[in-house]
Kinemage of the C-alpha trace (Angstrom):
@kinemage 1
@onewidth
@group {chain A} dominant
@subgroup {mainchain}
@vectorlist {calphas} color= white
{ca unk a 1} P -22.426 -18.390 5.168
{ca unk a 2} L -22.675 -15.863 7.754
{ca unk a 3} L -20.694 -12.382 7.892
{ca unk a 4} L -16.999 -12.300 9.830
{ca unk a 5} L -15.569 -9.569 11.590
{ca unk a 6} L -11.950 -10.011 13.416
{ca unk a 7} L -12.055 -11.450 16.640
{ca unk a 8} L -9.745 -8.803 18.217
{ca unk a 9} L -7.553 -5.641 17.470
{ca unk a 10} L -4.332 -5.578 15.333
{ca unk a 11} L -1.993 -3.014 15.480
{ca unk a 12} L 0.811 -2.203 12.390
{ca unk a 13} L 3.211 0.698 11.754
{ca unk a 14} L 5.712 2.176 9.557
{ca unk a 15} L 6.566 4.225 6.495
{ca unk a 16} L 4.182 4.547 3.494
{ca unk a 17} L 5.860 3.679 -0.060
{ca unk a 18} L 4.834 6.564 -1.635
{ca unk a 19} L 4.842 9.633 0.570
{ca unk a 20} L 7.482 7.845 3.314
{ca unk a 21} L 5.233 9.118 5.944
{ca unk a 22} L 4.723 7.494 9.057
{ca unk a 23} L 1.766 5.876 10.107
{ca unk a 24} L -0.049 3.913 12.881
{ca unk a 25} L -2.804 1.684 11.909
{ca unk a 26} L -5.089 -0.171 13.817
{ca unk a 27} L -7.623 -2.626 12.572
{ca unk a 28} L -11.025 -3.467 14.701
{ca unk a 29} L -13.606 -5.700 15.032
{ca unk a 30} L -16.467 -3.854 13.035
{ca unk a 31} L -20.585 -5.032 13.277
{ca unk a 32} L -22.548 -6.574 10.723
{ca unk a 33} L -23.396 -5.120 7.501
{ca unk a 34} L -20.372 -2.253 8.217
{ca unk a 35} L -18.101 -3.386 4.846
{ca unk a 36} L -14.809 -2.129 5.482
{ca unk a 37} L -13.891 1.751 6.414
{ca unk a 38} L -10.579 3.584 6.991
{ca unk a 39} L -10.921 6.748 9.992
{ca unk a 40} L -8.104 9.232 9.389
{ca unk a 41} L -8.354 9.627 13.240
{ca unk a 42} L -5.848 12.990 12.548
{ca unk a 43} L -8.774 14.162 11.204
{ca unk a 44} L -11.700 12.874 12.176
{ca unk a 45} L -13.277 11.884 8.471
{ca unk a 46} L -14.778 8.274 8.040
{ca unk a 47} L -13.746 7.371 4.154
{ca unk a 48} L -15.744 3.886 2.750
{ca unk a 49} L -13.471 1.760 1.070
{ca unk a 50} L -15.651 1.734 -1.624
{ca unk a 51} L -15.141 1.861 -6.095
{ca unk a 52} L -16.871 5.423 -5.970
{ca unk a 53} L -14.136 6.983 -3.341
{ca unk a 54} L -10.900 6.280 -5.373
{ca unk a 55} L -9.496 9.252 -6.382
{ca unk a 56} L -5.802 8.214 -7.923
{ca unk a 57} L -4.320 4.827 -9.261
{ca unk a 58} L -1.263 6.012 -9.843
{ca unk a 59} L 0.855 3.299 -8.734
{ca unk a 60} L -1.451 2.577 -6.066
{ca unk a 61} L -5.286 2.701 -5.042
{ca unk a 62} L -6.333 6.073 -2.810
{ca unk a 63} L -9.877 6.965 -1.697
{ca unk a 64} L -11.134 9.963 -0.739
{ca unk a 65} L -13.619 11.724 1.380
{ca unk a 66} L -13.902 15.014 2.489
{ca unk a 67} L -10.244 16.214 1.745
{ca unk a 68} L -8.793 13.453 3.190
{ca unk a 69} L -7.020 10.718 1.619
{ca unk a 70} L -5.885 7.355 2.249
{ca unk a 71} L -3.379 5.671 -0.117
{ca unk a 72} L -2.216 2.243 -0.894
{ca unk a 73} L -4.945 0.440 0.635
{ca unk a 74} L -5.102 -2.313 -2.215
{ca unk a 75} L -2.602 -5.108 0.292
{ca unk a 76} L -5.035 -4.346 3.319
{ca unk a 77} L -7.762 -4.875 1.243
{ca unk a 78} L -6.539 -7.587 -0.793
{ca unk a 79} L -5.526 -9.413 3.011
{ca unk a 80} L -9.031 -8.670 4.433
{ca unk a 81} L -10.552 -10.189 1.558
{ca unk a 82} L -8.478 -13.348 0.963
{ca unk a 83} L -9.099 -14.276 5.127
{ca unk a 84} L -12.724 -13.520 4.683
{ca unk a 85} L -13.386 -10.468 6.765
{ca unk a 86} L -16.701 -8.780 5.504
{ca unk a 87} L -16.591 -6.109 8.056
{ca unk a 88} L -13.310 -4.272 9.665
{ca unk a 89} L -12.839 -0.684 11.307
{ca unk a 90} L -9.499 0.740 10.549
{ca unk a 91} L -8.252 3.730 12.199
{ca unk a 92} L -4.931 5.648 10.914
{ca unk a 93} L -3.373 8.441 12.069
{ca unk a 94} L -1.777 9.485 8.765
{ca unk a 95} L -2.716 9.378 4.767
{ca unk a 96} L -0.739 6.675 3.816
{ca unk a 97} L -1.062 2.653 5.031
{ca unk a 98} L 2.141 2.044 5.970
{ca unk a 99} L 3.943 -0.737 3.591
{ca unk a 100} L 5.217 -3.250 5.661
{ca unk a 101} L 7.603 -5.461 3.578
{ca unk a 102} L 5.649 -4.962 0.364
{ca unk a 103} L 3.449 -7.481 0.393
{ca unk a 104} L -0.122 -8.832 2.717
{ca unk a 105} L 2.103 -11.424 4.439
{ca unk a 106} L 1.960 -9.667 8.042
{ca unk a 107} L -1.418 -8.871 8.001
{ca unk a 108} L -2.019 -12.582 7.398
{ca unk a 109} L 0.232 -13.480 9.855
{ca unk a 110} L -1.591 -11.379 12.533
{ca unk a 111} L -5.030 -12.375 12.213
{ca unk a 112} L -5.402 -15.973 10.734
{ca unk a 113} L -3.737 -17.483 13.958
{ca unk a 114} L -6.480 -16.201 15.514
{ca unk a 115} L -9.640 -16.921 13.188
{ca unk a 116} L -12.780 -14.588 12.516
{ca unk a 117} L -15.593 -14.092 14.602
{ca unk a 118} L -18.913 -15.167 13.189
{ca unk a 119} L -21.932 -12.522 12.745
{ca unk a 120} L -25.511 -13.075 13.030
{ca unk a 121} L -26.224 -11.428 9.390
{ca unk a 122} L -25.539 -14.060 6.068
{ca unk a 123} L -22.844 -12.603 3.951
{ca unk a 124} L -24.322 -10.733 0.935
{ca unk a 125} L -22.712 -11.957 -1.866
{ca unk a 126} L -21.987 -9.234 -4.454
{ca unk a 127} L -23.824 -10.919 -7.906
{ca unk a 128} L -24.565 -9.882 -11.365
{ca unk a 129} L -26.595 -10.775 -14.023
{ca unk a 130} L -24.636 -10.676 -17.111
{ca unk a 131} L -21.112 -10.322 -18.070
{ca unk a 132} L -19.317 -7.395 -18.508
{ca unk a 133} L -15.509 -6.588 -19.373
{ca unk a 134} L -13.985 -3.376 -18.634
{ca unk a 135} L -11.214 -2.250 -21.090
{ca unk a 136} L -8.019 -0.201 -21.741
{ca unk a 137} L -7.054 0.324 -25.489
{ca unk a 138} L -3.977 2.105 -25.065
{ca unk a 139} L -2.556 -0.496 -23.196
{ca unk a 140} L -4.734 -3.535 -24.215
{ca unk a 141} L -5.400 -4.011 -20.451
{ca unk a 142} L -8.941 -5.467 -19.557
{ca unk a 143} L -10.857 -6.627 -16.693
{ca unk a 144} L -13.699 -9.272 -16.973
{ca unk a 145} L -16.620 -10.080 -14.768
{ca unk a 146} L -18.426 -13.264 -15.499
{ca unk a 147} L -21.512 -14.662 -13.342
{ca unk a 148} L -20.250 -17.688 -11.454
{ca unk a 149} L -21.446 -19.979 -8.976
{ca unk a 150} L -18.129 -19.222 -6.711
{ca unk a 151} L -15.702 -16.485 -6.940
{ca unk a 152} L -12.582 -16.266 -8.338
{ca unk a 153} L -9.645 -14.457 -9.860
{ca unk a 154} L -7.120 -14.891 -12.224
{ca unk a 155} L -4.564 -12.340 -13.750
{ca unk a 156} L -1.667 -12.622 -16.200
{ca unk a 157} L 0.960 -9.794 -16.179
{ca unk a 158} L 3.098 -9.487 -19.683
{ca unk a 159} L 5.651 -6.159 -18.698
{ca unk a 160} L 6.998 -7.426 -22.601
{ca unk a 161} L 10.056 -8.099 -19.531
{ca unk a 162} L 12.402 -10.771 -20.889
{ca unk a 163} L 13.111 -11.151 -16.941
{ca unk a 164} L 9.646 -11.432 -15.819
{ca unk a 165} L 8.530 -12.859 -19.235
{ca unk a 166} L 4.317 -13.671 -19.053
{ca unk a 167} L 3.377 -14.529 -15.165
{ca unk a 168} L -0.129 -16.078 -14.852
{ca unk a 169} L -1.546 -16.540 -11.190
{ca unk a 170} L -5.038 -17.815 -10.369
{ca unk a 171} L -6.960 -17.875 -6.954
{ca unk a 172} L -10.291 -19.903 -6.558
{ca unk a 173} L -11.380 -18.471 -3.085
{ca unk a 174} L -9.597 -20.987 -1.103
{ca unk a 175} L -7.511 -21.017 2.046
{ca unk a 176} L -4.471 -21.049 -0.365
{ca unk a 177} L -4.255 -16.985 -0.082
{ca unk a 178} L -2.007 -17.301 3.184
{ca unk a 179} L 0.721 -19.440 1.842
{ca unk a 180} L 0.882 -18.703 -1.689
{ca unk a 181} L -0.122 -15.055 -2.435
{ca unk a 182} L -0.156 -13.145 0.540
{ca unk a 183} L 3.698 -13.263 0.704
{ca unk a 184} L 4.264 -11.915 -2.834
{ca unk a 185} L 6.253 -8.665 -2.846
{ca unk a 186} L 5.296 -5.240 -4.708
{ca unk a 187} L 8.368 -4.860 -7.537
{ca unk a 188} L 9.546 -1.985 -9.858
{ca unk a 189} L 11.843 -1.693 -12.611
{ca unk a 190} L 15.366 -0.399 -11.876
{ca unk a 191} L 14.711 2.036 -14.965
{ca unk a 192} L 11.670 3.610 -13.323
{ca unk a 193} L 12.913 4.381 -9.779
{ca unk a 194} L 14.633 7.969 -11.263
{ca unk a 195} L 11.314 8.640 -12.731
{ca unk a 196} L 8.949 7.488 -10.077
{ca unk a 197} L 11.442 9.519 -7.583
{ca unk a 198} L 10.795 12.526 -9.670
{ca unk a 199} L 7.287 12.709 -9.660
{ca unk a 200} L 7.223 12.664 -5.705
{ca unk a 201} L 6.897 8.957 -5.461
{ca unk a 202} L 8.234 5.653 -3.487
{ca unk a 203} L 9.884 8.415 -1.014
{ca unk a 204} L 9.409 5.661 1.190
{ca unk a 205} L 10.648 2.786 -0.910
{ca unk a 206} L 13.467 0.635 -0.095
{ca unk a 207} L 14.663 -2.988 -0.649
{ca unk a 208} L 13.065 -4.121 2.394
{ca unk a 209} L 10.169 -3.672 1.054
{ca unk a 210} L 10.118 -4.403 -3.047
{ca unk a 211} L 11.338 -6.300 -5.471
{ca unk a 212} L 13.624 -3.979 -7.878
{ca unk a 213} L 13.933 -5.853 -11.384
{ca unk a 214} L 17.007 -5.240 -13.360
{ca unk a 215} L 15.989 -5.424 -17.241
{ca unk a 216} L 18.819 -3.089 -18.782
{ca unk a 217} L 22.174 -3.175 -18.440
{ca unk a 218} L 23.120 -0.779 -15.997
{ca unk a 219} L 26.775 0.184 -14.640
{ca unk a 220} L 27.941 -0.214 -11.339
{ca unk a 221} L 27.861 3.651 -10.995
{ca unk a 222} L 24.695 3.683 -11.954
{ca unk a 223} L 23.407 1.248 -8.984
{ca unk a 224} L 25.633 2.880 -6.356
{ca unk a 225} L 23.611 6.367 -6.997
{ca unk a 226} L 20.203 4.874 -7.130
{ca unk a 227} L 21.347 3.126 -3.838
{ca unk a 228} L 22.247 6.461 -2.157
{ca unk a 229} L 18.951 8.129 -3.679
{ca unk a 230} L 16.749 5.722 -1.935
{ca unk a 231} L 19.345 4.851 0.808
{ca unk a 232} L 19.999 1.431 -0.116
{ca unk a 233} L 23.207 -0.593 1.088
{ca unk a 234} L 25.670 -1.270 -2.011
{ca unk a 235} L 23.975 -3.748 -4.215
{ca unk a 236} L 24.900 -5.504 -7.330
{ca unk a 237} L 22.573 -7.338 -10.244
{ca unk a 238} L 22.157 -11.091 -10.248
{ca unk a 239} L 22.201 -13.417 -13.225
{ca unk a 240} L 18.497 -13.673 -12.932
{ca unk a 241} L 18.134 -9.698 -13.679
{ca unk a 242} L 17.337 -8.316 -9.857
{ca unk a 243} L 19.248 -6.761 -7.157
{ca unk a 244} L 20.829 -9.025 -5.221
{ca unk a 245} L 19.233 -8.514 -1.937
{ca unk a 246} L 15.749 -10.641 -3.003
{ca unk a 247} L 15.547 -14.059 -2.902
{ca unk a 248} L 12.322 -14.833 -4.407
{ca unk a 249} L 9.612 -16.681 -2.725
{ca unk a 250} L 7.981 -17.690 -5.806
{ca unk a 251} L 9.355 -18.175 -9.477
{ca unk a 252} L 6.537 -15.602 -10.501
{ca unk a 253} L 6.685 -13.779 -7.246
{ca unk a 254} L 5.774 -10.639 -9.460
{ca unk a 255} L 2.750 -12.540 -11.412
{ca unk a 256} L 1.444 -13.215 -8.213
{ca unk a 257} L 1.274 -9.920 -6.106
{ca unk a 258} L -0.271 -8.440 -9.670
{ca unk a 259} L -3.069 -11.116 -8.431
{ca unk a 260} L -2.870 -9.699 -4.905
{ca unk a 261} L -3.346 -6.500 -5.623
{ca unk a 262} L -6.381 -7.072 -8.033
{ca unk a 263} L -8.357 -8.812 -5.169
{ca unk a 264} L -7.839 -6.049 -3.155
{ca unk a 265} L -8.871 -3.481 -5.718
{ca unk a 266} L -11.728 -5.240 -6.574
{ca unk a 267} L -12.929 -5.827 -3.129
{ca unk a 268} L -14.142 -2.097 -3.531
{ca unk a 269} L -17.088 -3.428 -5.633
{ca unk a 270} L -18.094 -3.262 -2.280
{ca unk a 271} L -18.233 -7.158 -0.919
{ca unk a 272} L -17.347 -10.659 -2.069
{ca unk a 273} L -18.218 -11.069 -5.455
{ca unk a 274} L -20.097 -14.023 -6.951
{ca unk a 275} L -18.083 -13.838 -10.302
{ca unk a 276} L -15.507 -15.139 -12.229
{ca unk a 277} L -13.284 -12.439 -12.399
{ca unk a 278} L -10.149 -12.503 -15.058
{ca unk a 279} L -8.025 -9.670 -15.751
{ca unk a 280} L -5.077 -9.193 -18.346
{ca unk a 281} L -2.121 -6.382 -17.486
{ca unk a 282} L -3.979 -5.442 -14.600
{ca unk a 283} L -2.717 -2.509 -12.488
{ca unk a 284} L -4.742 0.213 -10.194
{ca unk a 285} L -6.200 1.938 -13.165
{ca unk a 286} L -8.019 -0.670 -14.856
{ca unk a 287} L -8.970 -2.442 -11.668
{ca unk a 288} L -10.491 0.605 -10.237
{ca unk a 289} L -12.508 1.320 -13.454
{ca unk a 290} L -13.487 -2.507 -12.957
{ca unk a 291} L -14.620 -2.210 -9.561
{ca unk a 292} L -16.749 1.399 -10.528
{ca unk a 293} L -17.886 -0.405 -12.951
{ca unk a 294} L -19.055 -3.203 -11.339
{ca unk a 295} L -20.870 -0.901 -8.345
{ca unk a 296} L -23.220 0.242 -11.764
{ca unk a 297} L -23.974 -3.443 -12.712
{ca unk a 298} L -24.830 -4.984 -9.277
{ca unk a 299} L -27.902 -7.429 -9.278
């Protein structure tokens, strides 16, 4: 299979989750053998979206170069990858990608109506000779990386949530990313929104844009002055444990975009892997040290 580039240019906007800055994207047709790279054009620095550039995981992926930053690149990435586009310019004019409604869904939307544009260079598959597992004893998170003859990713997400309960979600390479995990929303719980807020985080969170799960009781007071924190209309709590402006799109919604965002983490290996990749509690941290890992190990 050859290497695909997008056909034309796409253009998104909007608020970044984390910093609430504004920012206008553009993604371009790149040439063959380019990989994917972000241009703060505010600044002028070119920043490879690459395992060795991530600088932070905390509560998203950011790379790095040169003093600039770009954060929460993992949807982008995780879109680019499940359409197939090996190579992708994308220019923004601020340090954070803006987060659309939480999910890849309008990325997807954008670009697959359209197709990709097919390179004169074969794809490069990224392969590896022998297994290797990445792992997280603290929280008994792991990432593993097996040799396969197709790639493919599965993840299971256990929060110990007696909403969420264990969510497994699996993704064999196939055209299936559109419909069935592109649309699955980012998601916090209700009990970490003070916290998050108070380290300087999801200034640009709303519920537009995530899922907020409800696992402990909470008072109505308590809802109506998160709601005016984050300016959120009045909401209540649903039977099924989340505020009652989501309507899921899947039963394990929450499983899935855990999936989502591991493929787009683990794109920074630096291509399409040749692997079997399976992950359990995965979340930036682990995926990243995955992906690093994985840059060390390349065939």
């Amino acid at each position: 299979m050859n290497q695909q580039t997008l056909i034309t240019a796409y253009k998104f906007e909007g608020r970044g989750l984390h910093t609430g800055k504004y920012a206008h994207m553009t993604l371009k047709p790149a040439p063959a053998g380019y990989g994917i790279r972000f241009i703060r054009t505010d600044l002028g620095i070119e920043i490879p979206a690459l395992a060795s550039k991530v600088t932070r995981t905390d509560r998203s992926t950011t790379i790095s170069e040169g003093g600039a930053n770009v954060i929460t690149i993992e949807h982008l990435m995780s879109a680019l990858t499940g359409l197939g586009v090996d190579n992708a310019c994308i220019e923004i004019n601020n340090e954070e990608v803006p987060i659309l409604d939480g999910s890849a869904l309008r990325y997807v939307r954008a670009i697959a109506p359209d197709g990709l544009q097919d390179q004169d260079e074969e794809r490069q598959l990224v392969e590896f000779s022998e297994p290797f597992e990445v792992k997280d004893e603290k929280t008994g998170s792991w990432v593993r990386v097996e040799p396969s003859d197709r790639m493919s990713f599965e993840a299971t997400s256990d929060f110990n949530s007696h909403v969420l309960g264990v969510q497994s979600a699996r993704w064999n390479g196939g055209n299936n990313y559109v419909a069935k995990i592109a649309p699955c929303r980012t998601f916090v719980f209700f009990h970490e929104l003070e916290f998050l807020a108070a380290r300087g985080l999801v200034k640009g969170g709303d519920v537009d844009n995530a899922i907020v799960i409800v696992e402990r009781p909470v008072s109505t007071e308590q809802i109506d002055n998160m709601c005016k924190l984050f300016g959120m209309p009045h909401l209540s709590v649903t039977g099924q444990g989340y505020l009652s402006n989501i309507q899921l799109h899947f039963p394990d919604e929450c499983g899935r975009h855990k999936l989502l965002d591991l493929i787009g983490d683990m794109r920074l290996m630096g291509g399409f892997p040749k692997a079997r990749i399976t992950a359990y509690k995965p979340g930036h941290s682990i995926n990243s040290l995955a992906a690093r890992t994985a840059l060390s190990k390349i065939k």
